[in-house]
C-alpha positions as CSV (number, residue, x, y, z in Angstrom):
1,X,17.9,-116.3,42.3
2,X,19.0,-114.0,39.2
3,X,15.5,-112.9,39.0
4,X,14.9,-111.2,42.0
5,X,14.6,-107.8,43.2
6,X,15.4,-106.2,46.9
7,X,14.1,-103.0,47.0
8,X,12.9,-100.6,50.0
9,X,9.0,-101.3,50.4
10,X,6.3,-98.7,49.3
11,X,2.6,-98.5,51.2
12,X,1.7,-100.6,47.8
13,X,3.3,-103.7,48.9
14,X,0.8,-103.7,52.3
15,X,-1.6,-106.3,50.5
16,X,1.8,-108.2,49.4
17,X,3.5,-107.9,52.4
18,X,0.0,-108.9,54.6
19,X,-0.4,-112.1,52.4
20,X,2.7,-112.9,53.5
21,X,2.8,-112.7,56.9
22,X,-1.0,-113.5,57.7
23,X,0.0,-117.5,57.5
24,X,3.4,-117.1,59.5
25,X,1.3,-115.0,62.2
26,X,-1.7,-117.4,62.5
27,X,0.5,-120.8,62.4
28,X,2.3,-119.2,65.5
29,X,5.3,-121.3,64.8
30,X,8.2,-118.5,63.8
31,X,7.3,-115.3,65.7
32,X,7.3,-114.1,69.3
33,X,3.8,-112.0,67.9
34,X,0.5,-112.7,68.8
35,X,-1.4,-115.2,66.8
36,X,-4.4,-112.9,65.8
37,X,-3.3,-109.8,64.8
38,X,-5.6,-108.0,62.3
39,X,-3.5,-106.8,58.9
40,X,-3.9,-103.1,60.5
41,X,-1.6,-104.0,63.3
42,X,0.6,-106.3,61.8
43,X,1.5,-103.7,59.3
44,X,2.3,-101.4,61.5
45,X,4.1,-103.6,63.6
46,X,6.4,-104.2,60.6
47,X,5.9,-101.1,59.1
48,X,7.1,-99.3,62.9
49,X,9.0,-96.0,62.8
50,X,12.5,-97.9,63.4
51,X,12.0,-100.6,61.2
52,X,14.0,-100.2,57.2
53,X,11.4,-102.3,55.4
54,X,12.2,-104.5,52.1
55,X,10.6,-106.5,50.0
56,X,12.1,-109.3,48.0
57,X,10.4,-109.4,44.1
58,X,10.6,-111.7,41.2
59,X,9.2,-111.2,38.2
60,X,5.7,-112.5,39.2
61,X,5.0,-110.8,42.6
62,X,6.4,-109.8,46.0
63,X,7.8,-113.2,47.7
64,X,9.4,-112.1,50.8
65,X,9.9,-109.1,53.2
66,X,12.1,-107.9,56.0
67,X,13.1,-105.5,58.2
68,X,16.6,-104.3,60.2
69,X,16.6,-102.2,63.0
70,X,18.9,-101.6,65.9
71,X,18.4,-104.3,68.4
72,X,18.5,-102.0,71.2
73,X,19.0,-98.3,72.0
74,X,21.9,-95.8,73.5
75,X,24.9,-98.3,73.4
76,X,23.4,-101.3,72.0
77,X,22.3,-99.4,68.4
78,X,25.5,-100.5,66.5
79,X,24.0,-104.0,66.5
80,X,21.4,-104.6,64.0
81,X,18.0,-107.0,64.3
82,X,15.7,-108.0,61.8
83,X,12.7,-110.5,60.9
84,X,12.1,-112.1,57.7
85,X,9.3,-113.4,55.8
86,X,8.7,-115.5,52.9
87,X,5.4,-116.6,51.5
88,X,5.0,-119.7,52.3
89,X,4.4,-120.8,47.8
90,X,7.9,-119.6,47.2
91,X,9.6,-121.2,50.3
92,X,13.1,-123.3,48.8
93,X,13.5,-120.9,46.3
94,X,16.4,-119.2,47.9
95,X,14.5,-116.0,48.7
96,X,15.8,-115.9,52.7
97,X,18.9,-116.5,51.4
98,X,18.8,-113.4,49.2
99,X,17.2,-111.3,51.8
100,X,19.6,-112.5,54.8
101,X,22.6,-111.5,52.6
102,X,21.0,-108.6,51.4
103,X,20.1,-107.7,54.9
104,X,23.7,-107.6,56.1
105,X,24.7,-105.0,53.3
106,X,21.9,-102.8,54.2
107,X,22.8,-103.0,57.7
108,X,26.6,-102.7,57.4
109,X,25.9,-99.5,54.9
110,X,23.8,-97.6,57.7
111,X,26.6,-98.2,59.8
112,X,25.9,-101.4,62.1
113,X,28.8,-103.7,62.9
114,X,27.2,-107.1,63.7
115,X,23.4,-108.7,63.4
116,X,21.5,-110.1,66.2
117,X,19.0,-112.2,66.2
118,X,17.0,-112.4,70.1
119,X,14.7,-115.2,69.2
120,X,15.2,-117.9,67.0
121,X,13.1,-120.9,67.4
122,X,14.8,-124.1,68.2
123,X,12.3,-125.9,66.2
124,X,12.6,-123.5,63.2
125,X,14.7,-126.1,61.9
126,X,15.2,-124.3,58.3
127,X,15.8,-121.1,59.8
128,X,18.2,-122.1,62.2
129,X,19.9,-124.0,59.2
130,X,19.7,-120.4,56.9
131,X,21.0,-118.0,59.7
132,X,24.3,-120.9,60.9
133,X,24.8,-121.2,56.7
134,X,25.3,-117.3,56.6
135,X,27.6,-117.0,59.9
136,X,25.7,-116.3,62.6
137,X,26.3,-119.0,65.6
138,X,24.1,-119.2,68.0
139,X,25.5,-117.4,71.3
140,X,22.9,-118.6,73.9
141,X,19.8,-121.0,74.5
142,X,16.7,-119.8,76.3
143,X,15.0,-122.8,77.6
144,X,11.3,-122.6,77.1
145,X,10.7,-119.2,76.4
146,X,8.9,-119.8,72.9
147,X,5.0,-121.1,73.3
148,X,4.9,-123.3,70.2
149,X,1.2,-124.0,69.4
150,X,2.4,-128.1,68.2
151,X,5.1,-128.6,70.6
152,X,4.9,-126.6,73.9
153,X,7.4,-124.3,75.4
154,X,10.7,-124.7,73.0
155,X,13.9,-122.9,73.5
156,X,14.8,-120.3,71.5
157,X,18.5,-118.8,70.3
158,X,20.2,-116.0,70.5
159,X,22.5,-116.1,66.8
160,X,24.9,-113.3,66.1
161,X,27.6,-112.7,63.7
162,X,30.2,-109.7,62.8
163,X,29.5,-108.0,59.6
């Protein structure tokens, strides 16, 4: 997409960001978050002290957000983690694509060396297909660990890559 435009996210992009993250949250289907989160605690879940917050815009509106943090503390922080969200009108549009890339600049730049990814949902078949596309392999399988609201317990991957 030539058109878009990754920037770092400003308190005006709440009702942007919430629009698109309501639907991921209440289908229960991507993220290890609880299902009925209000748009108060959502926001600061993504909006949390550690989190670098973007949002991906086109000409017409925000269509995607994520975040990068360190995936854990002390002598884990040089590894990166993030979560990314698209709304769910401009999904195919390459907008993951741009954020995932973008995503490993920004991390590299504040100093991380590789990306992590803790849980990705076996039966997230377009994200697992995204995240192997840009280099992360998936490292280990956790059987069951993800309640899918359709399908039951499904594994989940751990994907990593060097940056």
């Amino acid at each position: 997409m030539t058109d878009l435009l990754i920037r770092p996210a400003q308190s005006r992009d709440h009702d942007a960001i919430w629009a698109i993250l309501e639907p991921i949250l209440r289908a229960g289907e991507a993220y290890a978050l609880p299902r009925d989160w209000d748009r108060a605690r959502a926001l600061a879940y993504w909006f949390s002290p550690a989190h670098h917050v973007f949002v991906a815009q086109d000409a017409d509106a925000v269509q995607g957000s994520y975040y990068i943090r360190a995936n854990q503390l002390g002598a884990g922080d040089h590894v990166a983690n993030g979560a990314y969200a698209t709304h769910p009108e401009a999904r195919g549009r390459g907008i993951a694509r741009a954020m995932g890339l973008h995503s490993f600049e920004t991390a590299r730049a504040r100093g991380f060396t590789a990306m992590q990814f803790n849980i990705v949902v076996a039966t997230n078949t377009h994200a697992v297909a995204l995240w192997t596309s840009l280099g992360l392999r998936e490292v280990g399988r956790l059987p069951g660990v993800f309640r899918h609201p359709v399908h039951g317990p499904v594994d989940a991957l751990v994907m990593h890559r060097s940056l």
